[in-house]
C-alpha positions as CSV (number, residue, x, y, z in Angstrom):
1,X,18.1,16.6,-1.7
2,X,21.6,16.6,-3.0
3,X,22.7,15.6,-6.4
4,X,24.8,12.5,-5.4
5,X,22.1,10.9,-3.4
6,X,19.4,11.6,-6.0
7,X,22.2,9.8,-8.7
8,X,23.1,7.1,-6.3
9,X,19.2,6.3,-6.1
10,X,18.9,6.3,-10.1
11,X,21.8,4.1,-10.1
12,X,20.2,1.7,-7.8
13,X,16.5,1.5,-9.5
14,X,17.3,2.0,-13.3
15,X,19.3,-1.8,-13.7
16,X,16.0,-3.3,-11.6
17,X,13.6,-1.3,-14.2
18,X,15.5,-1.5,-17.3
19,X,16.2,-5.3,-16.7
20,X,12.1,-6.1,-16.1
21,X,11.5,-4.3,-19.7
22,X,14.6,-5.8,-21.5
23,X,13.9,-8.4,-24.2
24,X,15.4,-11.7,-22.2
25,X,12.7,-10.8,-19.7
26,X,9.9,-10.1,-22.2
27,X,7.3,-12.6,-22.1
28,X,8.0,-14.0,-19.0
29,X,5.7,-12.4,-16.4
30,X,6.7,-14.1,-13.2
31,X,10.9,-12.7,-13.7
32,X,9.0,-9.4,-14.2
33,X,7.0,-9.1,-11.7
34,X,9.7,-10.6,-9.0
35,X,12.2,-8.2,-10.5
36,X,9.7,-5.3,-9.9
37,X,8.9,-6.7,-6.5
38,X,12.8,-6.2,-5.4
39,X,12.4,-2.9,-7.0
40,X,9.3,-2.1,-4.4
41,X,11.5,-3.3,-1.9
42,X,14.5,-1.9,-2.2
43,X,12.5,1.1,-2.6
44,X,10.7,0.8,0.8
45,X,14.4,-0.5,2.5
46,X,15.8,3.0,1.5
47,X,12.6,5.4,2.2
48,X,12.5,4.1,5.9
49,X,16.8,4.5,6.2
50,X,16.0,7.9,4.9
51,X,12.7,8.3,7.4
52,X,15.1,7.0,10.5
53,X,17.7,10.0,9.9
């Protein structure tokens, strides 16, 4: 895999992970879990775009 897409990836998943664990989000388990939901998605989204090339 090439550099650029491996940083474009982080660059999409770190603001999903790093908002879930920030301190606005602490405590509230339902934003956490939906943020980490979109995470799963998004993940799943660009695995079968990447499967399909």
């Amino acid at each position: 895999m090439s550099n650029v897409y491996v940083r474009t990836l982080e660059r999409m998943y770190k603001p999903l992970v790093d908002i879930a664990n920030s301190d606005r989000v602490a405590g509230n388990e339902q934003a956490q879990f939906e943020i980490m939901q979109a995470y799963e998605l998004l993940d799943r989204a660009t695995t079968r775009l990447i499967v399909r090339r």
